[in-house]
C-alpha positions in Angstrom: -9.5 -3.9 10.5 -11.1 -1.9 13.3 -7.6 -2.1 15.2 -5.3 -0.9 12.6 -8.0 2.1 11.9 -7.3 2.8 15.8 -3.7 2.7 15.5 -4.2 5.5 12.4 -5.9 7.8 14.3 -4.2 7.7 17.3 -0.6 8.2 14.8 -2.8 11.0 13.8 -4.0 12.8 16.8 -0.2 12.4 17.9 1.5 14.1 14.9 -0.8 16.0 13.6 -2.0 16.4 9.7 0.4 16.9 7.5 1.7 20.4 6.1 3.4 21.2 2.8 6.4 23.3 2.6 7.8 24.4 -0.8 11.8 24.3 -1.4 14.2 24.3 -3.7 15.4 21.0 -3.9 18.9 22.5 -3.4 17.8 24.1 -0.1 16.1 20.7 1.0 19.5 19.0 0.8 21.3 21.9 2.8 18.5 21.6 5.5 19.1 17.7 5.4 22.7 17.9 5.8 22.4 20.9 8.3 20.0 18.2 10.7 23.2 15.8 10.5 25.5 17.6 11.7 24.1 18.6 14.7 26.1 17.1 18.2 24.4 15.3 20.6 24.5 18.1 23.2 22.9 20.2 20.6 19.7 17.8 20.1 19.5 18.3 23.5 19.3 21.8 23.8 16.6 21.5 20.7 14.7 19.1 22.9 15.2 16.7 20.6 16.2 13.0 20.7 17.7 10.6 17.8 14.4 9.1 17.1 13.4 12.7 16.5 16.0 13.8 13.9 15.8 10.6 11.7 11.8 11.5 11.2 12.6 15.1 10.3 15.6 13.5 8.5 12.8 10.6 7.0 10.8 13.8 5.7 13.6 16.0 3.9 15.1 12.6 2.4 11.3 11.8 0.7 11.7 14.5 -1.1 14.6 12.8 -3.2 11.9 10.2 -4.9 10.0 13.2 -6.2 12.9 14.7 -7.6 13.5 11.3 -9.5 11.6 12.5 -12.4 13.4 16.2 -12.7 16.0 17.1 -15.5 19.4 16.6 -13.4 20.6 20.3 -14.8 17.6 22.0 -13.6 16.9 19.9 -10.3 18.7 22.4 -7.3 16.4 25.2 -8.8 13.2 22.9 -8.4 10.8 23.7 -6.2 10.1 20.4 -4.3 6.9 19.8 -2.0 7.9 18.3 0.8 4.7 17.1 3.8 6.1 17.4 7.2 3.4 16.4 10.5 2.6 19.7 11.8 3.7 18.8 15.1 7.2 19.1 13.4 7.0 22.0 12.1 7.7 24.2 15.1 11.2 21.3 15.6 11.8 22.9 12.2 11.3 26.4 13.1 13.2 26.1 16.3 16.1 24.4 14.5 15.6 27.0 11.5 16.2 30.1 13.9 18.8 28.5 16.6 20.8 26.3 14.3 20.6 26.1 10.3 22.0 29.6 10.1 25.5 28.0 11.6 25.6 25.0 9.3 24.1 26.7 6.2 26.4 28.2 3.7 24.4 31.2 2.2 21.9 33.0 4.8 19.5 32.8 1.7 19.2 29.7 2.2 18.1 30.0 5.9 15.9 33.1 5.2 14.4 30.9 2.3 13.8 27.8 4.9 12.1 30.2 7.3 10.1 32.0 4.8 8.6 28.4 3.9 8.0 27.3 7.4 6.3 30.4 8.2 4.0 30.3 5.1 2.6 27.7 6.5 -0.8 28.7 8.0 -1.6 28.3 11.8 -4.3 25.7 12.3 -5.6 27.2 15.5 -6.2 30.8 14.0 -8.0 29.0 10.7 -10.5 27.5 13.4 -11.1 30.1 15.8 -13.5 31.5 13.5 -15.7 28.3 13.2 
């Protein structure tokens, strides 16, 4: 028991607590296929590597069992809650601001994507005051 506890909080302290982000489930597809599409030379230049993109891939493609439940006519509107390590969420940012606005087909979308990622509040600034 006491090892498997360790491995926990050492996947913790790497990654980070999770962060919701709020999407249309429309818009959580369109980020999804976006992160596909993406050459090899481009995951570079993100910083990224394969094992990166399939756990940012992993996240958007959880979203899908929550939206199990949903009316089919009414699921793109639905707002979906998606929780992403907050290590990833500046990969998401990044890849928000350099690349989604190429792959995405309405800048709503990206504006929308961005708006969500930067809703989320910084950890550092919520404890500089303790």
């Amino acid at each position: 028991m006491a090892v498997k506890r360790g491995m926990v909080e050492r996947w913790k302290s790497r990654r980070g607590r999770g962060v919701q982000l709020r999407l249309p489930f429309d818009d959580i597809m369109e980020f999804a296929i976006a992160l596909l599409s993406i050459s090899p030379q481009e995951l570079e230049l993100l910083g990224w590597s394969f094992a990166d993109r399939k756990r940012l891939l992993d996240h958007f493609l959880a979203s899908g069992r929550a939206a199990q439940e949903t009316d089919p006519e009414a699921l793109g509107a639905t707002p979906i809650e998606l929780t992403i390590p907050r290590a990833d969420l500046e990969r998401l940012r990044r890849f928000a601001v350099r690349e989604f606005p190429k792959a995405a087909s309405h800048a709503a979308v990206a504006e929308r994507v961005l708006r969500a990622i930067e809703a989320v509040p910084d950890r550092r600034r919520g404890s500089e005051g303790r």
